[in-house]
MARSEMAR-284325 format. One record per residue (C-alpha): residue number from 1; x, y negated, z. Coordinates in Angstrom, 1 decimal. Layout:
! MARSEMAR-284325
+-----+--------+--------+--------+
: num :     px :     py :     pz :
+-----+--------+--------+--------+
: NUM :      X :      Y :      Z :
...
+-----+--------+--------+--------+
! end
This chain:
! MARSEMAR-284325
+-----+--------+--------+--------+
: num :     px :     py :     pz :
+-----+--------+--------+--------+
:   1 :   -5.9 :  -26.0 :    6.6 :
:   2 :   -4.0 :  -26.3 :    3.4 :
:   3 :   -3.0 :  -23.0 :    1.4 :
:   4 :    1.1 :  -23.1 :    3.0 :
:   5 :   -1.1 :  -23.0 :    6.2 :
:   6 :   -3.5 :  -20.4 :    5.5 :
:   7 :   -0.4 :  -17.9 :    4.0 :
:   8 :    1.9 :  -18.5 :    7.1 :
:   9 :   -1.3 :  -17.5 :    9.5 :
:  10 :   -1.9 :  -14.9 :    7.3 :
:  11 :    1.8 :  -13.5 :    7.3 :
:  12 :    2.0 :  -13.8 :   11.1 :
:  13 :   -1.4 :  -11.7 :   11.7 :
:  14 :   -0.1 :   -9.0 :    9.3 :
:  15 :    3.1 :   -8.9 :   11.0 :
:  16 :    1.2 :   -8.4 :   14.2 :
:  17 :   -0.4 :   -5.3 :   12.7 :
:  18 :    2.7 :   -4.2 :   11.9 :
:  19 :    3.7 :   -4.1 :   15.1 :
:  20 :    0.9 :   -2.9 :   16.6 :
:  21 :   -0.3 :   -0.4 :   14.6 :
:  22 :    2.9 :    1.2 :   13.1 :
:  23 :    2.0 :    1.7 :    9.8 :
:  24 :    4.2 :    1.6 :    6.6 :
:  25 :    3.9 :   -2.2 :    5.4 :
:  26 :    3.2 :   -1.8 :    2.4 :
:  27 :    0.4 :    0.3 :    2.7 :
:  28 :   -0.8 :   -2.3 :    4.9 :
:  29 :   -0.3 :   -4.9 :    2.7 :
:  30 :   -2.3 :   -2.8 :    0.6 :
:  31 :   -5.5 :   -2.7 :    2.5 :
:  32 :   -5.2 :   -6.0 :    3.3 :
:  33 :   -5.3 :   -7.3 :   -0.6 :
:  34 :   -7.9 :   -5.0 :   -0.9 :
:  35 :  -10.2 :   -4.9 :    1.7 :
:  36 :   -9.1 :   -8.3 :    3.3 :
:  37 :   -7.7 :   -9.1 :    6.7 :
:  38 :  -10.6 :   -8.8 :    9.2 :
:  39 :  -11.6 :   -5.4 :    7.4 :
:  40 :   -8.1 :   -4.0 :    7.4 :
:  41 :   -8.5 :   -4.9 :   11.1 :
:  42 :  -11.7 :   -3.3 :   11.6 :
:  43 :  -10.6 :   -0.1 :    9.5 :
:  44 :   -7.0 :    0.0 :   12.0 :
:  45 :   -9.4 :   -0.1 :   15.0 :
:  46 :  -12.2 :    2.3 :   14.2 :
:  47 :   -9.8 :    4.5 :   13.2 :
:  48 :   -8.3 :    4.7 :   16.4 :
:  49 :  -11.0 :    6.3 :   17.8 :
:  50 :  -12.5 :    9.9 :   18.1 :
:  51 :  -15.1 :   11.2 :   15.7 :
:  52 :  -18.7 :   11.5 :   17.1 :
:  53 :  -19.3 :   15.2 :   16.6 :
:  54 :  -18.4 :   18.3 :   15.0 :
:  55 :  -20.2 :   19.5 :   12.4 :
:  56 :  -21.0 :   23.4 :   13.1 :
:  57 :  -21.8 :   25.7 :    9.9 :
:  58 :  -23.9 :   28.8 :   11.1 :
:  59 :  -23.4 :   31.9 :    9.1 :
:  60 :  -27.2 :   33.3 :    9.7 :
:  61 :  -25.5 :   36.7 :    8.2 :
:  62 :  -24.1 :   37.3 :   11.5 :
:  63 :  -26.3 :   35.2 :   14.2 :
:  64 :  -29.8 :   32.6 :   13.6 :
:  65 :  -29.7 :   29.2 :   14.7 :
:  66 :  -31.5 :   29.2 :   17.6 :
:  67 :  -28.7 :   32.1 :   19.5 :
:  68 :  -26.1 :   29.7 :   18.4 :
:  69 :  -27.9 :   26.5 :   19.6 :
:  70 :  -28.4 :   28.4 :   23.0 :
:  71 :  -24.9 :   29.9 :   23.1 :
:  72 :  -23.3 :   26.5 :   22.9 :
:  73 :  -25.7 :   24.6 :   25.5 :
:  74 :  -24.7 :   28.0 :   27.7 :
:  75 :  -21.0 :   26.8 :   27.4 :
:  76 :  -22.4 :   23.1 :   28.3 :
:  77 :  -21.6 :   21.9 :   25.4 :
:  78 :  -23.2 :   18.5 :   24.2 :
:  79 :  -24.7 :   19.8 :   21.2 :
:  80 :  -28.2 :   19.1 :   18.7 :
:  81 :  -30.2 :   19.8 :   15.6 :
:  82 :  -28.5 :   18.2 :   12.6 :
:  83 :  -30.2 :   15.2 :   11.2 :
:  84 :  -29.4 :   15.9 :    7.4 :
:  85 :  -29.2 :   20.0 :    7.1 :
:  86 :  -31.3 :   22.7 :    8.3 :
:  87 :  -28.4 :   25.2 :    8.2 :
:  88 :  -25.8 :   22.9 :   10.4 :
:  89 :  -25.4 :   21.8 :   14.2 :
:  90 :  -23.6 :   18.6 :   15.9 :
:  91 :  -21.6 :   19.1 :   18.6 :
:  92 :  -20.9 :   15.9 :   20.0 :
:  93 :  -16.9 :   15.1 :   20.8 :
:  94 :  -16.8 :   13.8 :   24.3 :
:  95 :  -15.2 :    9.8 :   24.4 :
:  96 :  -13.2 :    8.9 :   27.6 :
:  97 :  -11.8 :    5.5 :   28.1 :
:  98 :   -7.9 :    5.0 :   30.1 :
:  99 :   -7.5 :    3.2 :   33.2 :
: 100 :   -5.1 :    0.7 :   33.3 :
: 101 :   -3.1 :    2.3 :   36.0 :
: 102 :   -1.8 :    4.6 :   33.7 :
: 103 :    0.6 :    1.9 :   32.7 :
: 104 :    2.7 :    2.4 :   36.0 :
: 105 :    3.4 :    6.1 :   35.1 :
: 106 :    6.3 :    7.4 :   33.3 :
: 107 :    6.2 :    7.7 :   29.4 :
: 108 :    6.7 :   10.3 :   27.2 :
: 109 :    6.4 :    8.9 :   23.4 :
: 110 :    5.2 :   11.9 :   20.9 :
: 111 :    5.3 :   12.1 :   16.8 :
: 112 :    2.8 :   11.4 :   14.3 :
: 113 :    1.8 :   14.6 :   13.6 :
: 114 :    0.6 :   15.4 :   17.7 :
: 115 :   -0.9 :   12.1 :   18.4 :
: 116 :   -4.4 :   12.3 :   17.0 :
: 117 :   -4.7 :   16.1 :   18.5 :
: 118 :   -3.1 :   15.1 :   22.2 :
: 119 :   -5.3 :   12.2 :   22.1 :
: 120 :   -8.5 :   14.5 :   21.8 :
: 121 :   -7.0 :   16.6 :   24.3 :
: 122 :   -4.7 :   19.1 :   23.6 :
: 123 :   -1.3 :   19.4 :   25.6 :
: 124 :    1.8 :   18.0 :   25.0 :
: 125 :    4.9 :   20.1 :   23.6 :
: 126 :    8.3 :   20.0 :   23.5 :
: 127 :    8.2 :   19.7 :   19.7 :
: 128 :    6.1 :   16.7 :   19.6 :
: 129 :    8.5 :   14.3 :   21.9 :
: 130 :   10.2 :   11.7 :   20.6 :
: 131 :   11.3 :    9.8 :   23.3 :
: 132 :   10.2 :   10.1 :   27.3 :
: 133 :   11.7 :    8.2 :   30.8 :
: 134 :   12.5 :   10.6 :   33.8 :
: 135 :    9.9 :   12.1 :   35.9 :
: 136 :    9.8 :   15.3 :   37.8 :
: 137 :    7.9 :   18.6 :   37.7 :
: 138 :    4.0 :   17.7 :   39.0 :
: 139 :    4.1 :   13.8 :   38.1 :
: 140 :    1.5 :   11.8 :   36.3 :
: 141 :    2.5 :   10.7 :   33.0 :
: 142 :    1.5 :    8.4 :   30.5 :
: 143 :    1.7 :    9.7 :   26.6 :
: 144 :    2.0 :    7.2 :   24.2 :
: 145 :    2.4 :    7.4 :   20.6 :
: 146 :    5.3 :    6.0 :   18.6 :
: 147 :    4.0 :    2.4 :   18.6 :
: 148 :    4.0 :    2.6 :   22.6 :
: 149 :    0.0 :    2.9 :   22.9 :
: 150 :   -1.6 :    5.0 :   25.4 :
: 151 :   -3.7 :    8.3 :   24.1 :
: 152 :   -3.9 :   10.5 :   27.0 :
: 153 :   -2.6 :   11.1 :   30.8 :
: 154 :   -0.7 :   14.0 :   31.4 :
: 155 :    1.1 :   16.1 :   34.4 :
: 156 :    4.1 :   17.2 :   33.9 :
: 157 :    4.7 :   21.0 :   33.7 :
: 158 :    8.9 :   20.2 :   33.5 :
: 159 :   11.5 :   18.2 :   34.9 :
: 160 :   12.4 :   15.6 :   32.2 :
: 161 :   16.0 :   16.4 :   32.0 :
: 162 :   15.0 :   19.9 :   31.1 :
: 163 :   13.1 :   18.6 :   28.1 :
: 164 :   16.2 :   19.4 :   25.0 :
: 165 :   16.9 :   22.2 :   26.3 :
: 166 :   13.6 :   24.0 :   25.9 :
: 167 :   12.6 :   26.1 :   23.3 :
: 168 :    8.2 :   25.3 :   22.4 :
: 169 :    6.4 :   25.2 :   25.5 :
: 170 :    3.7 :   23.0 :   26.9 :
: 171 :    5.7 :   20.3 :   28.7 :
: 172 :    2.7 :   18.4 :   30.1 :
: 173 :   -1.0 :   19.6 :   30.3 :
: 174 :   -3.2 :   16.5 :   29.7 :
: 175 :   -5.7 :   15.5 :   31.9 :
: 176 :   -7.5 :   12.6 :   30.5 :
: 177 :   -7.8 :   11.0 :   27.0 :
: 178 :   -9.6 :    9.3 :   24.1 :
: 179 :  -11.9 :   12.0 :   23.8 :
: 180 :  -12.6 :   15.6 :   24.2 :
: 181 :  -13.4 :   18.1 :   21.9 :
: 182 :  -14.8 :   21.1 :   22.8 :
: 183 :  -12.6 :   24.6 :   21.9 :
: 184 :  -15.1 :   25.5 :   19.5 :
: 185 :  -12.1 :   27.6 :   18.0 :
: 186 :  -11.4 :   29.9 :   21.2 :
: 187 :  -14.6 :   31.1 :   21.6 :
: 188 :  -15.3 :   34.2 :   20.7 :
: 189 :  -18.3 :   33.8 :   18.6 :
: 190 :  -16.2 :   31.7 :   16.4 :
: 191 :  -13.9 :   34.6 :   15.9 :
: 192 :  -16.5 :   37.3 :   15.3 :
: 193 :  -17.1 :   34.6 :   11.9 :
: 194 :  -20.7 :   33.0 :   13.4 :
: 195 :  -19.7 :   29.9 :   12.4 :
: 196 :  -17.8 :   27.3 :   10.1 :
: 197 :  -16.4 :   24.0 :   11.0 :
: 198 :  -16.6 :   21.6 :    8.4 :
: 199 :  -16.3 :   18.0 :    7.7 :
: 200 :  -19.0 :   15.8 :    6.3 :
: 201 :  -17.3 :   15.2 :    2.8 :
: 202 :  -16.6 :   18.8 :    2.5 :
: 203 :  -20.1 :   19.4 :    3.6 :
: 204 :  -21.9 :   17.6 :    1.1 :
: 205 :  -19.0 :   18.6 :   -1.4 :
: 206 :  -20.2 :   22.1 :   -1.2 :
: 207 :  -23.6 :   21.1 :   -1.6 :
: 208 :  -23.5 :   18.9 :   -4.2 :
: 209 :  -22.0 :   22.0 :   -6.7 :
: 210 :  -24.7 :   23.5 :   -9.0 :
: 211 :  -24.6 :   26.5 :   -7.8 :
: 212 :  -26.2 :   29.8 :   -9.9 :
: 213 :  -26.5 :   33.1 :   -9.8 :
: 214 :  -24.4 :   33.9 :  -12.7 :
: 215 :  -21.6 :   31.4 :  -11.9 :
: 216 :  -18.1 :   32.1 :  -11.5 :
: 217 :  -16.7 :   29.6 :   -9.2 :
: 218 :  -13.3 :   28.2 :   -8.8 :
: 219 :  -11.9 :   26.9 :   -5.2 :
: 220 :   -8.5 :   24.7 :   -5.0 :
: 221 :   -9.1 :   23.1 :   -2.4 :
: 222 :   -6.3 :   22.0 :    0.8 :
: 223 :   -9.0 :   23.3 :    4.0 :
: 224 :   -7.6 :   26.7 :    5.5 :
: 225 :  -11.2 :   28.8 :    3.6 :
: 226 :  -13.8 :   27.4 :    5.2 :
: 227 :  -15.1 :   26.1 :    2.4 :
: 228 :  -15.1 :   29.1 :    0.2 :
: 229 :  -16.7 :   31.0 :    3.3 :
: 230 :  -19.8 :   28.9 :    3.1 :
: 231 :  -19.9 :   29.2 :   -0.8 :
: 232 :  -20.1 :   33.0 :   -0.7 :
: 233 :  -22.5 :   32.8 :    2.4 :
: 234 :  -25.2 :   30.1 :    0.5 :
: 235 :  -24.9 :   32.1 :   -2.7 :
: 236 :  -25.4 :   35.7 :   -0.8 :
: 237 :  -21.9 :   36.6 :   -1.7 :
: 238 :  -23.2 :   37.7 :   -4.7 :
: 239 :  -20.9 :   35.2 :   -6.8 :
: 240 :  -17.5 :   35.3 :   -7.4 :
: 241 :  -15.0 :   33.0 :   -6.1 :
: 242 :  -11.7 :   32.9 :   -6.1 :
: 243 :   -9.7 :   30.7 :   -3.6 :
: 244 :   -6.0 :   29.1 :   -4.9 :
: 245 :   -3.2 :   29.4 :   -2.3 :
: 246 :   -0.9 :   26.5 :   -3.2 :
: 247 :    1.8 :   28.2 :   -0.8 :
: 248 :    3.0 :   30.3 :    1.9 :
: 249 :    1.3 :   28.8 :    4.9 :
: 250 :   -2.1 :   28.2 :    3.1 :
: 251 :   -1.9 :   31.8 :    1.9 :
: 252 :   -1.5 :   32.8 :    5.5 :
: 253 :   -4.2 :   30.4 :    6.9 :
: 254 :   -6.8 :   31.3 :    4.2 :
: 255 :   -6.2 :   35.0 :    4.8 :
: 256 :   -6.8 :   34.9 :    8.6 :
: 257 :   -9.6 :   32.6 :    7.9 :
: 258 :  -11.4 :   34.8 :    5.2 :
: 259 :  -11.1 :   37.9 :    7.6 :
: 260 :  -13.3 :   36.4 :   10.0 :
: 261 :  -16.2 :   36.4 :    7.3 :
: 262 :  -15.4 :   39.3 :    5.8 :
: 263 :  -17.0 :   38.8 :    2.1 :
: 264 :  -15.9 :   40.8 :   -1.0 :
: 265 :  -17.1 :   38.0 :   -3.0 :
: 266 :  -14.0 :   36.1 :   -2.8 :
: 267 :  -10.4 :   36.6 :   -4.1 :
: 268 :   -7.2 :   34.2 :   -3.4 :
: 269 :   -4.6 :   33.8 :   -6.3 :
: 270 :   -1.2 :   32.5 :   -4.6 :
: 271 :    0.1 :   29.7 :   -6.7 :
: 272 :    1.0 :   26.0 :   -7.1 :
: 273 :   -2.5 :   23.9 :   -8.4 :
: 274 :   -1.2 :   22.9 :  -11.2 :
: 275 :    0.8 :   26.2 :  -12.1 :
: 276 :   -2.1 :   28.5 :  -11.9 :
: 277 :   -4.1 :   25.9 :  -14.1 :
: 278 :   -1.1 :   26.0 :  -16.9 :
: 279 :   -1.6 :   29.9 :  -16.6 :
: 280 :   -3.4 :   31.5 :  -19.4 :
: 281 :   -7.1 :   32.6 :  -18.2 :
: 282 :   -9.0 :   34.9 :  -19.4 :
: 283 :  -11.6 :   34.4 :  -16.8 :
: 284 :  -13.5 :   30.9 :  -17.2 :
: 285 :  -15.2 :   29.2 :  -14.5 :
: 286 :  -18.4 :   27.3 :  -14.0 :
: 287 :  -18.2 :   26.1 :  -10.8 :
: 288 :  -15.9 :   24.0 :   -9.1 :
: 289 :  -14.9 :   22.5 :   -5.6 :
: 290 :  -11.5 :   20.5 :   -5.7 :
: 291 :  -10.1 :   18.8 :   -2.7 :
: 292 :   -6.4 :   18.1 :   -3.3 :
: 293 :   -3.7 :   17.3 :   -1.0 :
: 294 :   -4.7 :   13.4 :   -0.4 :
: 295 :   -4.0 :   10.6 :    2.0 :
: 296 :   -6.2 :   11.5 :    4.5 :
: 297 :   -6.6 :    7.7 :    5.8 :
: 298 :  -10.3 :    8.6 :    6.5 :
: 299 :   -9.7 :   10.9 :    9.5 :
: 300 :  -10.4 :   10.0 :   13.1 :
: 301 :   -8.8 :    9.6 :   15.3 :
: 302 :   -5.1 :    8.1 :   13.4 :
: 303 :   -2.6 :    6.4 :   15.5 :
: 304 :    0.1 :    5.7 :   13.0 :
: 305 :    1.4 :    6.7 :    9.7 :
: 306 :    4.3 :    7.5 :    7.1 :
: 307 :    2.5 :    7.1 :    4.2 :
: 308 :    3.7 :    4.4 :    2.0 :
: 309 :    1.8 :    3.0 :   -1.1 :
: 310 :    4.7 :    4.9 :   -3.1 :
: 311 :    3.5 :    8.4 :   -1.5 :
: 312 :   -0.4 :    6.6 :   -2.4 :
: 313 :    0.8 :    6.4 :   -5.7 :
: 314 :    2.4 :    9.5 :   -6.4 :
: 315 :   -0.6 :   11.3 :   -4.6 :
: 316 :   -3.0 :   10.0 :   -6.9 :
: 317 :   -1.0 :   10.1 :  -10.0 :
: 318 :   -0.6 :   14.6 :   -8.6 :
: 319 :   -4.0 :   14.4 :   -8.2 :
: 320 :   -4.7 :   12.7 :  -12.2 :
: 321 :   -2.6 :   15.4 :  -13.5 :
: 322 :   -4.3 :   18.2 :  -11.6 :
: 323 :   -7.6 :   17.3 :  -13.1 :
: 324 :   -6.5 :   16.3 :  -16.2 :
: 325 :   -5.7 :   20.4 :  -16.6 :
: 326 :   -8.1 :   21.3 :  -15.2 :
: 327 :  -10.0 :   22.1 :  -18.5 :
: 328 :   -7.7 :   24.9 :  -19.2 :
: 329 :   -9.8 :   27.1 :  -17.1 :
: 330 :  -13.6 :   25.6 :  -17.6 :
: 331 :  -16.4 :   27.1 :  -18.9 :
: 332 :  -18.0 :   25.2 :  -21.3 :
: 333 :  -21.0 :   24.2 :  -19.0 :
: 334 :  -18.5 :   23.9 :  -15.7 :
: 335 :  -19.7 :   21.7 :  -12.8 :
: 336 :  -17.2 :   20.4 :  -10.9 :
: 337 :  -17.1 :   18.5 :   -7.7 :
: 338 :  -14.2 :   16.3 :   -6.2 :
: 339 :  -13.5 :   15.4 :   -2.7 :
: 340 :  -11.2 :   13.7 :   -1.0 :
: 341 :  -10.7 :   12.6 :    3.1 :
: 342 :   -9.6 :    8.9 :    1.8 :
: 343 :  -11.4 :    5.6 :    2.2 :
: 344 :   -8.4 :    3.8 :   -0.4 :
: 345 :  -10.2 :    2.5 :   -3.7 :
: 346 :   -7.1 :    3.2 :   -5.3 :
: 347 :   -7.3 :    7.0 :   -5.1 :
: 348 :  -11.4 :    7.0 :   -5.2 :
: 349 :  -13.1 :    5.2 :   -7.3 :
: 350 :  -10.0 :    4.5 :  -10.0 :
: 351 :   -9.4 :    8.5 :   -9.7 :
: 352 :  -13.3 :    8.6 :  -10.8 :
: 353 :  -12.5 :    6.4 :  -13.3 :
: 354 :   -9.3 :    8.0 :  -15.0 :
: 355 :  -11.2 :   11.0 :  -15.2 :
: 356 :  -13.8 :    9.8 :  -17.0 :
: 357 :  -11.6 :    8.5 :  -19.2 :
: 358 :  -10.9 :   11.9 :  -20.6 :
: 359 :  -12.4 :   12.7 :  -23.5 :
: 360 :  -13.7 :   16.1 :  -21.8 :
: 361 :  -15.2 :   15.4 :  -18.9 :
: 362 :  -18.7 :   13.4 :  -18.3 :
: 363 :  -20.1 :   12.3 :  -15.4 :
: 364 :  -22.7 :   13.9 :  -13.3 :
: 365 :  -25.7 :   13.2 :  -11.0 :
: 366 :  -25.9 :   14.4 :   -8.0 :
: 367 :  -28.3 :   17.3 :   -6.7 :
: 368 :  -31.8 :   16.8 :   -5.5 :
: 369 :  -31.0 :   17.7 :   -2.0 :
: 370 :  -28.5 :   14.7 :   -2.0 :
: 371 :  -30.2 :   12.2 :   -4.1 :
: 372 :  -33.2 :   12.5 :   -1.9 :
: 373 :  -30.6 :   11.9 :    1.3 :
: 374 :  -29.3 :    8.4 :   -1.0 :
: 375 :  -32.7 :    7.8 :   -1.8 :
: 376 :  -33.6 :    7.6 :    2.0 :
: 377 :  -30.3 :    5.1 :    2.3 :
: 378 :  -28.6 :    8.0 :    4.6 :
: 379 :  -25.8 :    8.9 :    1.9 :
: 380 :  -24.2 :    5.9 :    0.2 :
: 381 :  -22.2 :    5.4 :   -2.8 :
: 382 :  -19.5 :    2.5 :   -2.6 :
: 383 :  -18.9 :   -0.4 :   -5.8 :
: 384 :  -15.7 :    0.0 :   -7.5 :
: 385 :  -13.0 :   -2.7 :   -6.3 :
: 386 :  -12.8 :   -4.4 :  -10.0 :
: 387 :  -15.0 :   -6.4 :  -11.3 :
: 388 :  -15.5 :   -3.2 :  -13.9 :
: 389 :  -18.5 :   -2.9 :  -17.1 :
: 390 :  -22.4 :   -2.2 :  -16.2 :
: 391 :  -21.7 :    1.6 :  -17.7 :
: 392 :  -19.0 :    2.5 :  -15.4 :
: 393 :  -21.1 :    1.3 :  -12.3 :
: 394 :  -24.0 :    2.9 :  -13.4 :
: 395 :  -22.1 :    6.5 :  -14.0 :
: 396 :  -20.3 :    5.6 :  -10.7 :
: 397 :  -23.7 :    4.9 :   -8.5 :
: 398 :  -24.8 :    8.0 :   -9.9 :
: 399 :  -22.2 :   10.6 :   -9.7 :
: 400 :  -20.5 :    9.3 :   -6.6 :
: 401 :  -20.7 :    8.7 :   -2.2 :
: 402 :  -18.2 :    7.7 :   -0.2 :
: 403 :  -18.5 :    8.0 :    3.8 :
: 404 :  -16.9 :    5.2 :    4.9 :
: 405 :  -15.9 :    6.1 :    8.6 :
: 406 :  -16.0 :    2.6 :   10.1 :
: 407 :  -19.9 :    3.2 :    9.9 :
: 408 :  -20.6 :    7.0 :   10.3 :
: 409 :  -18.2 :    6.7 :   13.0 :
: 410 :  -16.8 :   10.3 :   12.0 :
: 411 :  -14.7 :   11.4 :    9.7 :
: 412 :  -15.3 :    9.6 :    6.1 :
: 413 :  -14.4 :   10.6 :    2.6 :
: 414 :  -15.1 :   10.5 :   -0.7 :
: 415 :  -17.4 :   12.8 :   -3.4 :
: 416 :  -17.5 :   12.7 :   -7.1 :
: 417 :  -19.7 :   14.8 :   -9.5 :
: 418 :  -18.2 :   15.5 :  -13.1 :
: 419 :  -19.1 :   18.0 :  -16.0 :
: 420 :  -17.0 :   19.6 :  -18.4 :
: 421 :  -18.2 :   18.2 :  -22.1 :
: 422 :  -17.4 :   20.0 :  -25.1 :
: 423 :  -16.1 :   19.2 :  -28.0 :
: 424 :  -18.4 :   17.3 :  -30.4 :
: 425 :  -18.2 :   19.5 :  -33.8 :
+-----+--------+--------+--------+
! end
């Protein structure tokens, strides 16, 4: 096949992504150049599908492990000992597949933002609807996302011709999909603060800090508190920690989050990241966990996207400048540990690589309780896309893992280990 050949296949398959897949294209184009065709493929694919469990955070101030285990096999949940931490369950998340009769029902087309969550379950609303055909009050229906794929069967709680004129309200209850996962937030025990839900990167985020008891540690971070919960439960809630509240909504979800656990160890400042880092501070800090607002292409399960490589860009260049200030508020031994829920090399391993640039920050390796995890080949780190010099792969194998979804089959991400370094005098 000659090279005119090879590009025209080429351009045909991508175009078929395009259309199947409903992604911006040049974010696809993206992947493609960098991970190739046939992995861009794989990536689309896998993540399509549900994660394969939930990983469960039990706060042993409030219940031990065993009551929780046994509460959540009482509720018939699918659940088991974690393979990597003694202080973590699994719940599994339930995968369904759709008959193909559900292509003779009546469609109702839903947004972006409801897909991945109506695909796992949850019921349709009125807010979510882009687009439906006319069925009546009981029917079957088919939901489909905006590229016309099938996520979930539904009945219809409405007549469809009373759909714009109804305020939020579930429209259609669903009754089978993807996958299932289990209400772990409506139970009660959840509630009461016996347990966290976390995601692997932010799992292994919060234990890869170096974490004393004379550390004063710093949280800006996107989750709704969940991470700083677990920080103040692993150190005793003897440390302080204070939690940054980029805005309204995250104020309000970190607050109703942080009464659960109830810990006087931790304080929220409500601020923009990089405002509150430009602030003067008299208070330094020596531990860090910093997850910024990111692309979140390692989450499962994703249907479609808006994210162009312009928003890429302009996320990683946000998240440059962030940590780039970060020094304004470090202690002069600070640990700090970056996470992201991205599987893109361009806002990874070329983040990594900008901040060690800086002439204040070093890498780090990782903890003992991780390196041990690498060393048994069940945390991995990833090679940098470019060709780059033996001393930036070196610090990058040692400071870095990335979870590539595609083979954890659950939600990936990324980890990066870095030190504040003084000034040489």
């Amino acid at each position: 096949m000659t090279s005119e050949e090879n590009s025209k296949e080429n351009d045909a398959v991508s175009t078929e992504i395009l259309k199947r897949f409903q992604y911006s294209p040049s974010l696809l184009y993206h992947w493609i150049n960098s991970f190739g065709l046939t992995e861009t493929m794989n990536i689309l694919e896998q993540l399509r599908k549900p994660p394969n469990s939930l990983w469960i955070q039990i706060n042993t101030d409030k219940i031990d492990y065993d009551s929780l285990y046994d509460i959540f096999e009482e509720n018939e949940f699918n659940v088991q000992r974690h393979t990597l931490f003694d202080d973590f369950l699994e719940v599994k998340v339930e995968k369904r597949k759709i008959t193909e009769k559900s292509f003779t029902y009546p469609t109702i087309r839903v947004d972006i933002e409801s897909a991945s969550n109506i695909s796992l379950g949850k019921d349709v609303h009125t807010s979510a609807v882009t687009k439906h055909d006319r069925f009546s009050t009981g029917e079957r229906v088919r939901i489909a996302d905006l590229a016309g794929s099938t996520i979930a069967i539904a009945t219809s709680e409405v007549e469809s011709n009373e759909i714009s004129n109804l305020s939020q309200r579930i429209i259609a209850r669903v009754t089978d999909s993807f996958g299932y996962v289990p209400p772990l937030t409506e139970m009660k025990e959840y509630r009461k603060g016996y347990f966290n839900i976390l995601t692997p990167a932010q799992t292994i985020g919060v234990k890869s800090l170096y974490l004393d008891s004379k550390d004063n540690i710093l949280v800006m971070s996107v989750d709704r508190g969940e991470v700083a919960g677990y920080i103040a439960k692993i150190t005793n809630h003897k440390c302080p920690i204070t939690v940054v509240a980029r805005n309204e909504m995250h104020l309000k979800a970190i607050k109703k989050q942080l009464e659960r656990i109830k810990s006087k160890a931790i304080r929220v400042i409500h601020a923009p990241f990089l405002h509150f880092l430009k602030e003067r501070h008299e208070i330094k800090y020596s531990s860090i966990y910093i997850e910024l607002p990111n692309s979140r292409t390692a989450l499962m399960p994703v249907f479609s996207s808006n994210l162009s490589i312009g928003k890429l860009k302009q996320m990683v260049k946000n998240q440059i400048s962030i940590l780039s200030n970060l020094y304004r508020c470090l202690h002069g031994q600070a640990s700090l540990s970056y996470i992201t829920h991205s599987l893109d090399y361009l806002e990874n391993e070329s983040v990594f690589k900008a901040i060690m640039e800086k002439a204040y920050y070093d890498s780090q390796s990782l903890p003992e309780e991780i390196r041990l995890l690498q060393n048994k080949n069940k945390l991995k780190t990833r090679k940098p896309e470019l060709n780059e010099e033996r001393l930036y792969q070196m610090e990058h194998e040692k400071a870095t893992i990335f979870l590539d979804p595609t083979k954890t089959e659950n939600i990936g991400g990324f980890i990066a280990k870095f030190k504040f370094k003084q000034k040489e005098t």
